[in-house]
N, C-alpha and C positions, 0 to 999 in steps of 0.2 A: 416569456409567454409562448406556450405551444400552438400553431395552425390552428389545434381541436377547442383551445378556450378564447379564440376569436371569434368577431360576429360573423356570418355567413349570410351571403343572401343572393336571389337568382338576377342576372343582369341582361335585359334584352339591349341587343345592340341594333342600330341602324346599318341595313347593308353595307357591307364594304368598311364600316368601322373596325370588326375584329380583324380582320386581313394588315389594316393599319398598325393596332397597338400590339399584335403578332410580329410585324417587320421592327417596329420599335426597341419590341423585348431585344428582338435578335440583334440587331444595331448596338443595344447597352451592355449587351449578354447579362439578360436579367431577364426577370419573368414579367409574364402580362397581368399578375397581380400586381407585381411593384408599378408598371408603369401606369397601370390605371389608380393604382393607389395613389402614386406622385400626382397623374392627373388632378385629382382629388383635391388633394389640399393645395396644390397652385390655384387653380379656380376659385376655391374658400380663401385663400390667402389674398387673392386679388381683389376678391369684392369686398372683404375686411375694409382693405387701402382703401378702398375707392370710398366706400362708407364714412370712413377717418379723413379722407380729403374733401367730399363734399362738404361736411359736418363744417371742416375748418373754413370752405371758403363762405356758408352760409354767416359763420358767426365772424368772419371780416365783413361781406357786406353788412349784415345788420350796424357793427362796429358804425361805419362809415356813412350811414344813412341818419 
């Protein structure tokens, strides 16, 4: 899939955040697409777990009560 048939959209940042994901890219040598991309789905990735780990400890306590 080509840049032109991806979604596009305008992204305001908090001072001093682009300055951040800027030194990032350069650190990975990669672009501040990728890293804010990665950002992206680690955060969705993380709340996923956390979602799947509450769920489980909910349905132990019930288990046990």
């Amino acid at each position: 899939m080509s840049s032109r048939d991806m979604d596009k959209f305008v992204m305001r940042l908090p001072d001093g955040l682009r300055d951040r994901v800027q030194a990032q890219a350069k650190a990975t040598h990669s672009s501040m697409n990728t890293v804010l991309v990665q950002a992206v789905e680690s955060y969705l990735e993380g709340h996923f777990e956390l979602r799947l780990t509450i769920d489980a400890l909910k349905t132990q306590q019930t288990q046990t009560q």
